[in-house]
ROSE-4610 file (N, C-alpha, C; in Angstrom, 1 decimal, always signed):
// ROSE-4610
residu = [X/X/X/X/X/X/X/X/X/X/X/X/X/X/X/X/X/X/X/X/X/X/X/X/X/X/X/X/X/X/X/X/X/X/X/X/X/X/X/X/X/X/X/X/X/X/X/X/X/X/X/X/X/X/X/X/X/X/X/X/X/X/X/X/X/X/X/X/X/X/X/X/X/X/X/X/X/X/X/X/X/X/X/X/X/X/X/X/X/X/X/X/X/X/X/X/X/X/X/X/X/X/X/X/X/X/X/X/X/X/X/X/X/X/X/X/X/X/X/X/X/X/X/X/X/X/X/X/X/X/X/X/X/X/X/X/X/X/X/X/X/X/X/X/X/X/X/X/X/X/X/X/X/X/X/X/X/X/X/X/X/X/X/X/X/X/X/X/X/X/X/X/X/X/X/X/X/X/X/X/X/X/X/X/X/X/X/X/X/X/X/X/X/X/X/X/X/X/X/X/X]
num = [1/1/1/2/2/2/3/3/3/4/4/4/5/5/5/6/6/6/7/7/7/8/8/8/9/9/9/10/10/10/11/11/11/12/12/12/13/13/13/14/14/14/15/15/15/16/16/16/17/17/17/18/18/18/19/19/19/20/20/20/21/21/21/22/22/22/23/23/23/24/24/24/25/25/25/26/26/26/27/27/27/28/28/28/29/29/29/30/30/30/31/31/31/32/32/32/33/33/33/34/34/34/35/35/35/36/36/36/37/37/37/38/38/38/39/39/39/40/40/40/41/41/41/42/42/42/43/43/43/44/44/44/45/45/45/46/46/46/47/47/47/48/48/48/49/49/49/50/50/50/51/51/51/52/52/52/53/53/53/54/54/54/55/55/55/56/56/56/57/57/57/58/58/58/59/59/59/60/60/60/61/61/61/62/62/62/63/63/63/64/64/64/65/65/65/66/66/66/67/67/67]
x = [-22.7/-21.4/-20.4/-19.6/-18.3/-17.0/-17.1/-15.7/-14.9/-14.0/-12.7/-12.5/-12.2/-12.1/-10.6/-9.9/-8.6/-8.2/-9.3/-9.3/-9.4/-9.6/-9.3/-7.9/-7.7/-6.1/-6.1/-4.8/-4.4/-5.0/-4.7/-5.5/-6.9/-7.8/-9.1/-9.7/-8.9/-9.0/-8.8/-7.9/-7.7/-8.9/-9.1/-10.5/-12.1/-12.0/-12.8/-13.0/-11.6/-11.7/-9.9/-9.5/-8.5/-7.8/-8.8/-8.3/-7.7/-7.8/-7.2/-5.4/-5.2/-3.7/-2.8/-2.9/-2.5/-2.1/-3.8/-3.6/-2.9/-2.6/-1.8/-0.4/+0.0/+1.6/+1.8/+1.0/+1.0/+1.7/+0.9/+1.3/+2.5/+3.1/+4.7/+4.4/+3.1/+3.1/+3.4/+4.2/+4.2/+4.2/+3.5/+3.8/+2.4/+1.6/+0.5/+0.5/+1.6/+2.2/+2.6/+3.5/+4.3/+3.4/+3.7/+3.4/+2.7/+3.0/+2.6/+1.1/+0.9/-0.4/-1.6/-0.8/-2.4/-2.8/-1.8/-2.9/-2.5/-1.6/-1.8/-2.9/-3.3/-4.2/-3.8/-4.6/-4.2/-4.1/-4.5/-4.3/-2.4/-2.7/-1.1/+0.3/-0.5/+1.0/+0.8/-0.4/+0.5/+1.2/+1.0/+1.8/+3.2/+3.2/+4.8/+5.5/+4.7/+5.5/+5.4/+4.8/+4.7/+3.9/+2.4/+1.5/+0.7/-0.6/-2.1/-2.8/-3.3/-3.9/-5.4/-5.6/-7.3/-7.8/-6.4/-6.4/-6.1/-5.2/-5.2/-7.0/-7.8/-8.8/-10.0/-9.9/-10.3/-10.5/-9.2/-9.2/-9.2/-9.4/-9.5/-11.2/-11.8/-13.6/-14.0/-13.3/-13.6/-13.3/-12.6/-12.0/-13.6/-13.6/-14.7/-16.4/-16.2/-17.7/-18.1/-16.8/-16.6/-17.1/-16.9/-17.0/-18.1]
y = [+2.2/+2.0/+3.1/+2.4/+3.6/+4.1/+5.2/+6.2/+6.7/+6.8/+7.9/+8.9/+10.1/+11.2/+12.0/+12.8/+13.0/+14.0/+14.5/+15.1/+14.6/+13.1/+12.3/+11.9/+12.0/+11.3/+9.8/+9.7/+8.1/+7.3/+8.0/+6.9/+7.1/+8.0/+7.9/+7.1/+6.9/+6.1/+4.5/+4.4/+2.7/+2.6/+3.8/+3.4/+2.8/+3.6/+3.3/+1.3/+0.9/-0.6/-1.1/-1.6/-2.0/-2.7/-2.9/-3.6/-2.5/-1.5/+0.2/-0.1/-0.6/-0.6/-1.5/-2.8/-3.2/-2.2/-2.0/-1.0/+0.4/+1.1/+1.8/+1.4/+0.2/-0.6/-0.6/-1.2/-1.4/+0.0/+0.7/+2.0/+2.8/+2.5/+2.8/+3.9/+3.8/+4.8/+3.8/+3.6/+2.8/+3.6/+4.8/+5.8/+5.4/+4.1/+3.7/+3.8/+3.5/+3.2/+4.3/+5.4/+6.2/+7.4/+8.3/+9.6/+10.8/+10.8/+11.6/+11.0/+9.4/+9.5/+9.6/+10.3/+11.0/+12.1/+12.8/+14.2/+14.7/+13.7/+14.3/+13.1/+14.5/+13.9/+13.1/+12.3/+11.7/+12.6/+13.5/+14.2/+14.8/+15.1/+15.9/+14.4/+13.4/+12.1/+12.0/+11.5/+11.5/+12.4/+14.0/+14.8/+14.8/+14.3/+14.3/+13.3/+11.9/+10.9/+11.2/+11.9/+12.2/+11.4/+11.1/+9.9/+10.9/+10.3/+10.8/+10.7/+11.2/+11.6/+10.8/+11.6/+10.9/+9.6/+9.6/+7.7/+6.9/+7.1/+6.2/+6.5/+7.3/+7.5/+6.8/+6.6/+5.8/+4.6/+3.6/+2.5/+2.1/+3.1/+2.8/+2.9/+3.4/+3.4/+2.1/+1.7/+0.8/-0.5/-0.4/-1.4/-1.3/-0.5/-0.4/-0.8/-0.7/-0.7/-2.5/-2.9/-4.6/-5.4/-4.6/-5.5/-6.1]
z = [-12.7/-13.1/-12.7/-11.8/-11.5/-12.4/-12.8/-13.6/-12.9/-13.7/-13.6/-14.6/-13.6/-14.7/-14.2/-15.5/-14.8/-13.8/-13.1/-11.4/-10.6/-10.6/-9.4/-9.5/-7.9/-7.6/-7.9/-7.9/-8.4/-6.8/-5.8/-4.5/-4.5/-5.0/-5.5/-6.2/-7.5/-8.4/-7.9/-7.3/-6.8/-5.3/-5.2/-4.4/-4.6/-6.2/-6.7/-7.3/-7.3/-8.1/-7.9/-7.1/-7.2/-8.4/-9.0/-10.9/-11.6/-11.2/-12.2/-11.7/-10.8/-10.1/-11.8/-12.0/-13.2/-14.6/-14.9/-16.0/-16.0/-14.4/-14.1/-14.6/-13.7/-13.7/-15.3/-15.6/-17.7/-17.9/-18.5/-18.6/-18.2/-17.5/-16.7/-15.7/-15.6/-13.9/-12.7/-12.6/-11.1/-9.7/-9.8/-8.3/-7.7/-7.7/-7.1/-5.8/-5.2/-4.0/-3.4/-3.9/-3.2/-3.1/-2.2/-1.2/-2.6/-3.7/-4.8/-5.2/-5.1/-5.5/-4.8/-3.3/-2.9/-2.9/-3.8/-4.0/-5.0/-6.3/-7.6/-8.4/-9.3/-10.1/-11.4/-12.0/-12.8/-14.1/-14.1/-15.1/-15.2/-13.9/-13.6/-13.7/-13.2/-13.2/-14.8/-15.2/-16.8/-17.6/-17.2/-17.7/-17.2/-16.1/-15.5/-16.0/-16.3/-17.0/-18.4/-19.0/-20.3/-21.3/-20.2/-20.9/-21.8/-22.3/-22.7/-21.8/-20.7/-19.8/-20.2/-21.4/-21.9/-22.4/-23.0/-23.1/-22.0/-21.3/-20.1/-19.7/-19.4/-18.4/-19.1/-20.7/-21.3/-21.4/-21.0/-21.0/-19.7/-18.7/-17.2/-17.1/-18.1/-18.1/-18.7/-19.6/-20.6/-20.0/-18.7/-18.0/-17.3/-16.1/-15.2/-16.0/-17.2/-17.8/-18.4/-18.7/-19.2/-17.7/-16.3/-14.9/-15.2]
């Protein structure tokens, strides 16, 4: 079973499962696309949008573990 943890970058992360992009958008990160999510981590974008880092990475496992 494949995870995410919040030291992978957001283009890591969509490498891992293209289904993580949605639950991304949900959440109001929409920088899936742009030049920032290839080498900030998800730990660092949700501090910049001002998410929970651990819960997003939570429900992005919980996503990956239901496949």
């Amino acid at each position: 079973m494949a995870t995410v943890n919040k030291d992978m970058t957001i283009a890591e992360m969509i490498q891992v499962d293209t289904g993580i992009i949605p639950i991304l958008m949900d959440a109001g990160m929409h920088c899936v696309g742009c030049p920032s999510a290839q080498g900030e981590t998800l730990e660092e974008a949700a501090m910049v949008h001002g998410m929970d880092g651990e819960a997003l990475i939570e429900q992005i496992n919980q996503y990956l573990a239901d496949k």
